[in-house]
N, C-alpha and C positions, 0 to 999 in steps of 0.2 A: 390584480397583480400585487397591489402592493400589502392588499391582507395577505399573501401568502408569503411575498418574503417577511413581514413583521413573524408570521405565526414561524416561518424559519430559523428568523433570527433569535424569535423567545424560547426555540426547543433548544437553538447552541448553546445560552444562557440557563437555560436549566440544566445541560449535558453537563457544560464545564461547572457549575454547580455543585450538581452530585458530586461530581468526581472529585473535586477541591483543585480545579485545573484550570489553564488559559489559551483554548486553541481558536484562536483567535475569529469566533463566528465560520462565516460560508463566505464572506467576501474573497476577490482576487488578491493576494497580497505580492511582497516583492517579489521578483527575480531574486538569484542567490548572489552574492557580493562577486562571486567569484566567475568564471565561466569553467564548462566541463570538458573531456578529451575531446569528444566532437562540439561544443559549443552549442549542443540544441537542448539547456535545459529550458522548463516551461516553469512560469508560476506559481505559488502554493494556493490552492483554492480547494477546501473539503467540503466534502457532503457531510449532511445532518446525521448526527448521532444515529437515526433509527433506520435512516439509508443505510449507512455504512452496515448497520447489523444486517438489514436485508441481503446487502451485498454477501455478506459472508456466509448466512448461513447454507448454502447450497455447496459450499467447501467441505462442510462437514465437521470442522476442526474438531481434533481429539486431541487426549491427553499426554502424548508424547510428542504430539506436533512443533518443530521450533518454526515460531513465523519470523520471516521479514518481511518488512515495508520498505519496497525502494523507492524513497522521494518521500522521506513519510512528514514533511512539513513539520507542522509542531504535533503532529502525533495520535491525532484523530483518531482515526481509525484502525492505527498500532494498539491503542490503548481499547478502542472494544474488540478488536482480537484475543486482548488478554486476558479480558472478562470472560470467554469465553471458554475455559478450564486449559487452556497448552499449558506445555513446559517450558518455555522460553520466548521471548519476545525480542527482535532486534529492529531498529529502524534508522536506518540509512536517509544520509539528510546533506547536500552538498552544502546549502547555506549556514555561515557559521552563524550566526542571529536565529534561525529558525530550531536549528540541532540545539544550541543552548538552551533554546527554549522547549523545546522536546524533552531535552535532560530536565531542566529544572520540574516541566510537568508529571512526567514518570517518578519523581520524589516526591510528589506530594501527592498522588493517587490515594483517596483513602477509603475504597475497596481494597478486599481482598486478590490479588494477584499474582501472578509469577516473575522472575524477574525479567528487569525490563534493561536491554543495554542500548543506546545512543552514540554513532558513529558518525562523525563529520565525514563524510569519501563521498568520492567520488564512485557512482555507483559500477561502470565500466571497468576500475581496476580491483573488485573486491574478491573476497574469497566465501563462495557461497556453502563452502561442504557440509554444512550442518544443516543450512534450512531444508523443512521440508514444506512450507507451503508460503508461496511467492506473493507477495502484493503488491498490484502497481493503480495508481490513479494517475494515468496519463501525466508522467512527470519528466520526460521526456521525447523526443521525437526517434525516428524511427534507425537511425543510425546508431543510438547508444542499447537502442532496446536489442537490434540484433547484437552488441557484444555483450553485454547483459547476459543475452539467451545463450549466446554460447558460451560463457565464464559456469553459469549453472551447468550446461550439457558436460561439463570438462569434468565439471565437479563429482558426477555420477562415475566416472571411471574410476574417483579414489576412494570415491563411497556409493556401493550402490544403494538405492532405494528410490521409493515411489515419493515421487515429487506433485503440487497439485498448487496451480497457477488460477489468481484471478486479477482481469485487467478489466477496469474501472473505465469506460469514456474513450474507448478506441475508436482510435480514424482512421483514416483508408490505407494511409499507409503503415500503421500498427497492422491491422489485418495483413495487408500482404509481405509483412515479417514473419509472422507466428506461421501463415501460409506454408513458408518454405520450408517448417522447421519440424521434419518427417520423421521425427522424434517424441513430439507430441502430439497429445492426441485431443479435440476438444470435446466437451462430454457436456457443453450447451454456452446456454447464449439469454442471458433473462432481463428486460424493462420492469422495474418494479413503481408504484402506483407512487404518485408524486416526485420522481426521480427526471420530470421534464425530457422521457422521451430517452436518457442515457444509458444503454444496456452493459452491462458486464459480461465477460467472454472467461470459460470457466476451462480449464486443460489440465491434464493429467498425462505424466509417463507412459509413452505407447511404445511397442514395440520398435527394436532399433532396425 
């Protein structure tokens, strides 16, 4: 156990590295200063660099793609979405300490990228109509996540297009959210090799 979290801890270290960035390892870090409309946000805690890539690659991202990351702590995993050729990157971040620090890291990225915007909100009142593909790593409970789901659903009536969701680390009540939400459709379900058992839940625009 504890050769795997070192060899953990030396791939964050070499992530933030390359990138010329500070996302603060894999450890639990704080609660957000603040509390949210429903009061269930959870704590910043990222998976390693080459997870997150696993995570995403079954998304498909292309190059018109705008991602968000709702809860995107200091920016992990917003930031290898961006490596990833889109057009836009957003990441939504309730903590003002973590957001600043997502701001500061997205300026000093020094790959090549697109640009990258950082938003202190609260993820339940925001205005989704530009994204088209959803990121969440379990950053809240299941009451923010259904107004979440439905601020996106709302958002398809002023803009249509094909939306394509992936949630990082869901629990039972995250599942029987997306459950009722006969809107979407899910298009799998994947544990990837070192990821301690954590599967991601992959969804797409389905018929209304």
């Amino acid at each position: 156990m504890r050769i795997k979290s070192a060899i953990r801890a030396f791939e964050a270290v070499l992530g933030d590295t390359v990138l010329g960035v500070s996302t603060l390892g894999s450890r639990k870090g704080d609660y957000p200063e603040v509390g949210s409309v429903h009061d269930d946000s959870f704590w910043y805690e990222s998976k390693s660099y080459y997870l997150n890539w696993l995570y995403l690659r079954p998304a498909r991202l292309e190059a018109e793609d705008v991602v968000y990351d709702i809860g995107c702590g200091a920016g992990r995993l917003l930031f290898v979405a961006a490596l990833c050729g889109v057009k836009r990157c957003v990441g939504l971040e309730l903590s003002r300490r973590l957001s600043e620090l997502a701001r500061t890291n997205a300026s000093k990225i020094r790959l090549p990228h697109p640009p990258i915007e950082i938003r202190q909100a609260d993820a339940s009142t925001e205005d989704y109509s530009e994204g088209t593909v959803f990121l969440f790593c379990n950053p809240f409970g299941a009451q923010t996540l259904e107004t979440v789901l439905d601020q996106i659903r709302s958002s398809l009536m002023t803009n249509s297009r094909r939306i394509r969701m992936v949630y990082i680390h869901p629990e039972n009540d995250h599942r029987k959210t997306f459950a009722k939400c006969d809107w979407l459709e899910q298009t799998g379900e994947q544990t990837f090799p070192g990821a301690r058992g954590i599967p991601a839940m992959y969804f797409q625009t389905g018929p209304e």
